[in-house]
C-alpha positions as CSV (number, residue, x, y, z in Angstrom):
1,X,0.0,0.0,0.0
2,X,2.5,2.4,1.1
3,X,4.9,1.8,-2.3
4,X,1.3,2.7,-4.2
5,X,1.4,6.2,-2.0
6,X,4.6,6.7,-2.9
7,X,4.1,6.6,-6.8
8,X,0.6,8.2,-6.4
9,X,2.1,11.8,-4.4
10,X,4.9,11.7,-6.8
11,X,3.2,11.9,-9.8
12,X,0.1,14.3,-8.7
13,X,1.9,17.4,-10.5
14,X,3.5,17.7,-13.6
15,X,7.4,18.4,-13.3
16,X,8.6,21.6,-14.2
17,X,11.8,23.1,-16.0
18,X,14.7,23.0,-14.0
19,X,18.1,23.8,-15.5
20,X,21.4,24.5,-13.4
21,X,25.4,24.0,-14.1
22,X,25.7,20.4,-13.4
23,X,29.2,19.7,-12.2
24,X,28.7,16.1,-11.1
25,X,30.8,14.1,-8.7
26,X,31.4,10.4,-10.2
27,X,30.3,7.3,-8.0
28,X,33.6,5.6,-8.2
29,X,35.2,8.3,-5.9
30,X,36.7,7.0,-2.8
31,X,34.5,9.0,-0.6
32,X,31.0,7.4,-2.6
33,X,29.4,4.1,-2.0
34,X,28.6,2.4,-4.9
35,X,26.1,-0.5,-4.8
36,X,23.6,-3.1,-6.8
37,X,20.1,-1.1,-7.3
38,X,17.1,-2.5,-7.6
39,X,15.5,-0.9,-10.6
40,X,11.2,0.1,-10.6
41,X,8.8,0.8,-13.7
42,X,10.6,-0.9,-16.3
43,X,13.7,1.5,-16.5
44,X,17.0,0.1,-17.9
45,X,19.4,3.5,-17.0
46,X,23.2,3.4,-15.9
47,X,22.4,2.4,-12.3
48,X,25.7,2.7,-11.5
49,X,25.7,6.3,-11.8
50,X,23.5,6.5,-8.6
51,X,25.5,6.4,-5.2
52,X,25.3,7.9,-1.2
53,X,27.8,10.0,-0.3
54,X,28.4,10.6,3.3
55,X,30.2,14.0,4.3
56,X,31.0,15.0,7.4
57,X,30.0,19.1,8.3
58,X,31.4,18.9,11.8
59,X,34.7,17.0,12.9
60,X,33.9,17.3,17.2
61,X,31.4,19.7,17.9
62,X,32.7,21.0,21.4
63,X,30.5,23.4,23.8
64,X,27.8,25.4,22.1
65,X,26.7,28.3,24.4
66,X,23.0,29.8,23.5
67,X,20.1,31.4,25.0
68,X,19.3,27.7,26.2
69,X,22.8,27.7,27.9
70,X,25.7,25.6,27.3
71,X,25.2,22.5,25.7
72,X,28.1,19.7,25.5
73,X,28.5,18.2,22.5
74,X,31.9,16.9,22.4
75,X,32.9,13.9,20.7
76,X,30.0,14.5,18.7
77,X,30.1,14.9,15.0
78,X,27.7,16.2,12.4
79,X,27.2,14.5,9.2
80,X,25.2,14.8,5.8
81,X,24.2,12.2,3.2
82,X,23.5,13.0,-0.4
83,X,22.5,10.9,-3.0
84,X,25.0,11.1,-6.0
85,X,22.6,11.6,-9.1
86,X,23.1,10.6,-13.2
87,X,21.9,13.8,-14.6
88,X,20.6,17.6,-13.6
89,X,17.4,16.7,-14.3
90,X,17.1,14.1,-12.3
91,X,14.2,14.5,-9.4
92,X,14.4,12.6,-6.0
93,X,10.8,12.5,-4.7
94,X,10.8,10.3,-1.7
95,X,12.7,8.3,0.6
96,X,11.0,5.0,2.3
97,X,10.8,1.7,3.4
98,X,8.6,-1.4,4.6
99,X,8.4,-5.3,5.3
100,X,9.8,-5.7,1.7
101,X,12.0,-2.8,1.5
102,X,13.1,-1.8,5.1
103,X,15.3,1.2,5.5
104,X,17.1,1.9,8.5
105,X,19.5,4.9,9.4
106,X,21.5,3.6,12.8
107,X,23.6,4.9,15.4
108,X,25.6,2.5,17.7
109,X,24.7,5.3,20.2
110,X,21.9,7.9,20.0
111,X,21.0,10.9,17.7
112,X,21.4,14.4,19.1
113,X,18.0,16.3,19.0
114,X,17.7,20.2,19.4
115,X,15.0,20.9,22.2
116,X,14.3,23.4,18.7
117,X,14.4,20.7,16.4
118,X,11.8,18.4,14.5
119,X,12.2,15.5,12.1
120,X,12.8,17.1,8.8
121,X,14.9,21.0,9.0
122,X,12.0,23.3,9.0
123,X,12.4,24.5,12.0
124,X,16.3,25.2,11.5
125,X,15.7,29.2,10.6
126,X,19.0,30.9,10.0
127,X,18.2,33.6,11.9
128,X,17.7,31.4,15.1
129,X,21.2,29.9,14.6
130,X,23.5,32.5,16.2
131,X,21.2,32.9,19.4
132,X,20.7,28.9,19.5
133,X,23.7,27.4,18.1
134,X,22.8,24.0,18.6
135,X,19.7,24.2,16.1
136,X,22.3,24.2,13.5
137,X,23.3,20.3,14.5
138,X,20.3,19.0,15.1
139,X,19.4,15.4,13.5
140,X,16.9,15.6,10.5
141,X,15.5,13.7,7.4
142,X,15.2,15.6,4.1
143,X,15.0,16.0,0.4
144,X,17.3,18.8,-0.6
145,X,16.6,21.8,1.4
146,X,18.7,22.1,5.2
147,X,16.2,25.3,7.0
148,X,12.7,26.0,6.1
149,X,11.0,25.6,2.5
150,X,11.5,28.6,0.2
151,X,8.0,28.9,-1.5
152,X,9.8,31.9,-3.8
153,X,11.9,29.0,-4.7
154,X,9.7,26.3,-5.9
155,X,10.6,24.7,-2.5
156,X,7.8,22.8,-0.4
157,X,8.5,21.7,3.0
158,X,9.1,17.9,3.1
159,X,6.5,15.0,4.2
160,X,6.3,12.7,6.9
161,X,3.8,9.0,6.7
162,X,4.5,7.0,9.9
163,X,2.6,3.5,9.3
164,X,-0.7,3.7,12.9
165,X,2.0,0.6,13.8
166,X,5.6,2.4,13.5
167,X,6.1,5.7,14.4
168,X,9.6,6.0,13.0
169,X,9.7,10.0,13.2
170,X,8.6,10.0,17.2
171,X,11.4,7.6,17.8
172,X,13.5,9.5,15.8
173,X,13.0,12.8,17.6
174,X,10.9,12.2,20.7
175,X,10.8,16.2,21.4
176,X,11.8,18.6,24.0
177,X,15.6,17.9,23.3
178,X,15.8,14.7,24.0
179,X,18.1,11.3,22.6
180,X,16.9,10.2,19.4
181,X,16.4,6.4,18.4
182,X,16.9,4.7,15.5
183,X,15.1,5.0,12.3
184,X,13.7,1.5,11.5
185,X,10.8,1.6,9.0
186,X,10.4,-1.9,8.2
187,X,6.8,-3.1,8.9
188,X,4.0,-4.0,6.3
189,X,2.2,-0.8,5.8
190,X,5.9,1.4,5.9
191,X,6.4,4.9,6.0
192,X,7.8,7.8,4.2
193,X,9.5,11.2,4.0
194,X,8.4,12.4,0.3
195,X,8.2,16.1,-2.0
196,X,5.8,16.1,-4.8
197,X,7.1,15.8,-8.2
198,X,8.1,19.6,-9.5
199,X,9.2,21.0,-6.2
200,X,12.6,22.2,-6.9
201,X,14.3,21.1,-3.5
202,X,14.0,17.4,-5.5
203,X,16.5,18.4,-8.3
204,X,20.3,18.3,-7.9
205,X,22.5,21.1,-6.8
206,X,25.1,21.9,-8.9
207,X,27.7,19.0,-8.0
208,X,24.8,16.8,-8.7
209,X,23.8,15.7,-5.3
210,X,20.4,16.1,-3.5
211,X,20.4,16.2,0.4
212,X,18.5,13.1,2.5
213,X,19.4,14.0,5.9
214,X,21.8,15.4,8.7
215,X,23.1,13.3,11.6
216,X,24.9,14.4,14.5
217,X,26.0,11.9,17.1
218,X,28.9,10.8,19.2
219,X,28.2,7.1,17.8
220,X,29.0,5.3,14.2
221,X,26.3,5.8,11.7
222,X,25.0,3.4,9.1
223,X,22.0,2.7,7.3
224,X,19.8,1.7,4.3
225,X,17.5,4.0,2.3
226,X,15.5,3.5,-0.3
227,X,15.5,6.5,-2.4
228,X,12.4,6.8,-5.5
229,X,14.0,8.7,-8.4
230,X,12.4,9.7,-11.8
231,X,15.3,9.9,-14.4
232,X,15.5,13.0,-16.3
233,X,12.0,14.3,-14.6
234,X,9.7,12.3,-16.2
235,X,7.0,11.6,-14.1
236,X,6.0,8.3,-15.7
237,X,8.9,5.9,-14.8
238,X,10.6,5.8,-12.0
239,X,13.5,4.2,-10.3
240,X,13.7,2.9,-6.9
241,X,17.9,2.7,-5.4
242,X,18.4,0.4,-2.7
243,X,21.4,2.5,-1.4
244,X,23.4,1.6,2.5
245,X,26.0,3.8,4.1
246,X,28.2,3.9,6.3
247,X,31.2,1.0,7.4
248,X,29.5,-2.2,8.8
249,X,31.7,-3.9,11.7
250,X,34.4,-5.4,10.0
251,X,34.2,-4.1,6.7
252,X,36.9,-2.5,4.5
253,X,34.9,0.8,3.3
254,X,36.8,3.3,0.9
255,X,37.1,2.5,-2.6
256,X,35.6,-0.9,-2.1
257,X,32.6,0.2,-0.6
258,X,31.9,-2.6,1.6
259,X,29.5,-2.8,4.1
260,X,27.4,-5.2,6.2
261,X,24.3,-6.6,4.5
262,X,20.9,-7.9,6.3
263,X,23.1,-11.5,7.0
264,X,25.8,-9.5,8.2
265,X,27.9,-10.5,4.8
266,X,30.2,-7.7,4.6
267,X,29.2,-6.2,0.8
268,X,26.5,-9.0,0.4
269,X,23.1,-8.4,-1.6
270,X,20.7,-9.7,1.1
271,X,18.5,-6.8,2.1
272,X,16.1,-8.7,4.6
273,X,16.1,-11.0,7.0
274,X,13.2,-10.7,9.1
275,X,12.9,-13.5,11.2
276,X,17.1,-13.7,11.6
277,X,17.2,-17.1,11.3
278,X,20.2,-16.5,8.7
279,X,18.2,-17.2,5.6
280,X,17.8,-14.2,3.2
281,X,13.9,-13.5,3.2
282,X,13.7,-13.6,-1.2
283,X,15.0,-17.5,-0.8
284,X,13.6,-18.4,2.6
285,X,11.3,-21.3,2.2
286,X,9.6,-19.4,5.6
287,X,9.9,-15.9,6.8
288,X,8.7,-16.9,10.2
289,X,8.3,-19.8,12.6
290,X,7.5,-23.7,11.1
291,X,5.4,-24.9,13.7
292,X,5.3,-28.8,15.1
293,X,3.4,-30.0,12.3
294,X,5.8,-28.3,9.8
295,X,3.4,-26.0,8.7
296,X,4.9,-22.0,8.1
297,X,3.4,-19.8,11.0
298,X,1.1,-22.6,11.4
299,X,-1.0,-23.0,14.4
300,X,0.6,-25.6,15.8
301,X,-0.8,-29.1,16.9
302,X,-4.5,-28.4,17.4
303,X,-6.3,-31.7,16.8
304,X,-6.6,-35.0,19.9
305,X,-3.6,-36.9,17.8
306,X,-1.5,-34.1,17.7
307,X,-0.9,-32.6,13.9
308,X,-4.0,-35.2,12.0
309,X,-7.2,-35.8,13.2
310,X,-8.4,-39.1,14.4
311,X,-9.2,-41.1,11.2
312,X,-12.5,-42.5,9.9
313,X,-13.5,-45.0,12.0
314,X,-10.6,-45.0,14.7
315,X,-11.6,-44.3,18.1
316,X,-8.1,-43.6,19.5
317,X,-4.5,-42.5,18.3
318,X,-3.2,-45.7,18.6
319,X,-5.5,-47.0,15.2
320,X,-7.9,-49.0,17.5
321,X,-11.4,-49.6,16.3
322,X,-14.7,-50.3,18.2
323,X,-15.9,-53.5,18.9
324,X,-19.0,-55.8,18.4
325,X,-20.3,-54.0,21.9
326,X,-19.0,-50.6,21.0
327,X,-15.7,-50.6,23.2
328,X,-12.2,-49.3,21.9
């Protein structure tokens, strides 16, 4: 349901003009992540040309002092991802994920959250900044703009869908200042962060890149997005990247690009394993539990004998029959 949503908001406006000196980084540079894709709508395009790059805004934070007071945030860095795009018209429209697709942006600690923050940069207003320095590291999902929408822009302010099930964005930045969790989108109805097709925050900049989110914590990040695209603006056919980031544990990173997949194969293709039992979830033969009659999330054994009923004309489990006077 939620991948119909997706294509449905992105798609409700045509896409306008957009032109801008494109001065594209490549994918094979040691500081992008280059990955298999899994291609939407019937597309064949250089997938390859698609890639995450990670950038880090903020080595060590240090002691930010504000109207709020002094806040300590040393040891803690700031970071931004991108999405490395094929060509200037290309037009990112949503980032999302589900039981099929499930995204995940990790830290092995927690997020930092400005008591002035929210889950997507609308309430980072420049001229808040110098009188609450901390708003400038808060952690935040996007699609191309870092403070609030510029309407004179073509900008619109970016879209959150929690699944009634999952609210990603509340665990994600709980309010008030505190820790942020985890963003784990990864149940059957999903959720979402999306622009509408035409907003000009979805087109590259001009080295080709279009913002999906800032990050500051004292922790390692890592994560799995995945990112709808329509090549060259058109709004028919679409692309959807299956893009990670950041080093798993024991992976070599850099040029190679390696990281942990779902099995925790370091530059494996397995993006799911939702019952961890080891088995990739597009060759398990059950996502789940088998249950004592072998059945897949079966009920379990229900009838007298266990996993069959009693047959015709048995009166026990044990085969015995009734005899001449009725008696097993």
């Amino acid at each position: 349901m939620m991948k119909h949503l997706i294509h449905m908001v992105a798609v409700l406006v045509s896409t306008v003009a957009f032109t801008l000196q494109f001065d594209a980084q490549t994918c094979s540079d040691p500081s992008a992540c280059n990955f298999d894709t899994i291609p939407s709508g019937g597309m064949a395009n250089a997938l390859e040309d698609y890639c995450l790059i990670t950038e880090v805004v903020t080595e060590d934070v240090g002691v930010l002092v504000g109207a709020l007071g002094s806040i300590d945030l040393t040891g803690y860095s700031t970071m931004r991802v991108y999405l490395q795009t094929s060509d200037p018209t290309d037009f990112v429209t949503s980032v999302s994920g589900n039981s099929v697709n499930p995204l995940n942006i990790s830290t092995t600690t927690s997020f930092f959250q400005s008591q002035l923050g929210a889950v997507t940069p609308e309430n980072v207003n420049p001229i808040l900044v110098p009188v609450y320095p901390d708003l400038a590291h808060d952690s935040w999902v996007t699609i191309g703009v870092d403070g609030p929408a510029d309407a004179s822009l073509g900008q619109t302010a970016v879209s959150v869908v929690n699944s009634p099930n999952q609210n990603w964005s509340l665990a994600f930045d709980p309010g008030a200042g505190a820790p942020g969790g985890n963003i784990v989108i990864d149940d059957a109805v999903g959720g979402v962060w999306y622009i509408l097709n035409g907003d000009s925050n979805g087109f590259p900049d001009a080295d080709g890149r279009v913002l999906l989110g800032q990050f500051t914590t004292d922790g390692d990040v890592s994560g799995l997005l995945h990112i709808q695209v329509f090549p060259q603006g058109d709004n028919q056919n679409f692309l959807l990247l299956s893009l990670p980031f950041g080093a798993g544990e024991g992976c070599s990173g850099g040029e190679d690009c390696l990281y942990d997949d779902a099995l925790g194969v370091c530059g494996g293709d397995c993006t799911a394993d939702a019952d961890a039992d080891g088995i990739c979830d597009d060759v398990d033969d059950c996502v789940g539990d088998v249950d004592a009659c072998g059945v897949c999330n079966g009920p379990g054994a229900v009838y007298a004998c266990g996993c069959d009923p009693i047959p015709a004309g048995d009166c026990d489990c044990d085969g015995n029959q009734l005899d001449a006077l009725g008696v097993c």
